[in-house]
N, C-alpha and C positions, 0 to 999 in steps of 0.2 A: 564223042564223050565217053566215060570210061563210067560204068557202074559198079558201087563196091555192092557183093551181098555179104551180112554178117549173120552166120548160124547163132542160133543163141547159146551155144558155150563161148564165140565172142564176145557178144554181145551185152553179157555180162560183167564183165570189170571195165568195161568203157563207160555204165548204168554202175557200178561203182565209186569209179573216181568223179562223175558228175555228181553223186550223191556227197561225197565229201567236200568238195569245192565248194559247192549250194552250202553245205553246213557251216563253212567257215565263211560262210557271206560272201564271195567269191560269183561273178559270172562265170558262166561257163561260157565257151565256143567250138565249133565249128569244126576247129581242129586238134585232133588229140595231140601231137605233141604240145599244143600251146597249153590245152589243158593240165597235162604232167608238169611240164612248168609251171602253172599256176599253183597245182598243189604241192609240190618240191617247195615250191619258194614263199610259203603262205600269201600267195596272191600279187608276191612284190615283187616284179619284174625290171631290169633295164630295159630303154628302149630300144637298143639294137637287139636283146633278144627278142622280142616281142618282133621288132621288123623281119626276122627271120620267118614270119609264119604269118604275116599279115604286112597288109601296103598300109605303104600311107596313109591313103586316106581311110581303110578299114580302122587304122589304131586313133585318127584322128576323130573320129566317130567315134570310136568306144569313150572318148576322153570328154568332148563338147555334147553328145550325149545326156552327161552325165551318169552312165553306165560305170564307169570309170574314173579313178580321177590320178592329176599330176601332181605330187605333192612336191617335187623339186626338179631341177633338170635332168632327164636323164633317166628319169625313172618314173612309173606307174604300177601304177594300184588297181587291181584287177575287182574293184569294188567300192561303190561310192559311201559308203558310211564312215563313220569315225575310224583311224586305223586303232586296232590292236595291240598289244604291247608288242607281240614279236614282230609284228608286220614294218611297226616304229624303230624296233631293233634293226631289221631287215634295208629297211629305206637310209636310215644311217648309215650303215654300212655299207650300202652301193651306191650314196654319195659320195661319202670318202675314198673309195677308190677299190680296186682288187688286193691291192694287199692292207689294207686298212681290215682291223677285229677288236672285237667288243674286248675292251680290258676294265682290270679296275672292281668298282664294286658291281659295275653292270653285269660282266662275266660273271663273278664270285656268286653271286645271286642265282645266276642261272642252271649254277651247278649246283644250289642248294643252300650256301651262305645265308643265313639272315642275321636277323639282331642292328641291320644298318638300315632305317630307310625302308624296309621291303615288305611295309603294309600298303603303300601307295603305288598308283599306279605305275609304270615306266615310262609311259609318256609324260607322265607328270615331275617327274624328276627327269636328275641329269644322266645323261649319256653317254658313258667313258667309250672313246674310240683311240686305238691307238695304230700308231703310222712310221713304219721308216725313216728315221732323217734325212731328209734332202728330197723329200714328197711334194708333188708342190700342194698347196692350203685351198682349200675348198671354200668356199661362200658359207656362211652359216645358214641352214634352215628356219626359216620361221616360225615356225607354228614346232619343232622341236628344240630340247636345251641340248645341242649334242658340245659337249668338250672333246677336241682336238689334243692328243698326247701325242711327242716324236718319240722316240727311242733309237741312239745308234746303238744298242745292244737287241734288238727283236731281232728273232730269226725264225726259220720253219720248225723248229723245237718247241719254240714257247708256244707255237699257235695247236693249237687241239687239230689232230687230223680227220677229227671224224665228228664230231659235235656242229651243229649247225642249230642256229648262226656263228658264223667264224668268228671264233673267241679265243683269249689267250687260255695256258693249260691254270689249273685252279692254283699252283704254288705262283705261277706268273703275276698273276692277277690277285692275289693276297698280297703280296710284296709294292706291286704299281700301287692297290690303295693306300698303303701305310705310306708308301710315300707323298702320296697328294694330298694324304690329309692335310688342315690346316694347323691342327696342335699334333702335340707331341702323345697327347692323352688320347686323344681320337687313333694314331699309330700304333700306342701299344694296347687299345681296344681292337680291334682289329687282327693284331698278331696273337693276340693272346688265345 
């Protein structure tokens, strides 16, 4: 068996990022990369990355537990209470797939937009997610309202390179809500 020692100038930002995890309601474990994962992703992990750092039956235990929970296939929640709004953004978005990003009012919001909707919670409203033509469709989730948009025009352009959660850029995502609005009046509210 191998023993790690850690000096305490290590030992310090590992007593860090546990401290933030814990703050976002988040379990911690065992293994620091699964930790970083957990706070990189606010707590909302795939299950194959999660398998990269943990077996089977460890992830199955974190889930039946109840340490943990599944809120759709494919993915967990590194915390059993209510999700979050972004953690809800986040699980959206890693149902719908890797190239699936928050577009719409959901994006616009994120970047700052208000005036639509965004005294209420995100879980409580709807969930713009938008997806490549020719994707294939996803199951809807339960317990969230996520709306499914295709677009053959999305490309790596429109998506933000650097903002997390993957979201379109804000002109992107101004424009997709004008168009889904349902009036014409809600559209040029919106652009205006």
């Amino acid at each position: 068996t191998e023993i790690y020692t850690l000096s305490l100038h290590d030992a310090l930002p590992i007593c860090d990022m546990a401290l933030r995890i814990r703050k976002a309601g988040c379990m911690t474990t065992s293994d620091p990369l699964l930790n970083q994962l957990i706070e990189y992703n606010d707590g909302v992990l795939g299950t194959n990355a999660v398998l990269k750092c943990l077996s089977y039956g460890q992830l199955r235990w974190q889930i039946y537990s109840g340490r943990w929970q599944r809120p759709c296939k494919g993915v967990v929640v590194a915390q059993s209470g209510p999700l979050t709004d972004r953690q809800a953004l986040r699980v959206a978005l890693l149902r719908a797939g890797p190239a699936a990003a928050l577009a719409g009012l959901t994006a616009a919001r994120l970047d700052g937009f208000t005036g639509f909707d965004d005294k209420r919670a995100v879980v409580d409203g709807p969930i713009h997610v938008i997806l490549p033509s020719g994707k294939p469709r996803q199951t809807a989730l339960l317990s969230l309202n996520v709306i499914t948009h295709y677009s053959r025009e999305l490309t790596n352009a429109d998506v933000h390179p650097t903002r997390q959660p993957r979201r379109t850029r804000i002109a992107r995502s101004l424009v997709d809500a004008a168009a889904w609005m349902p009036t014409d009046r809600g559209a040029m509210a919106v652009l205006a």
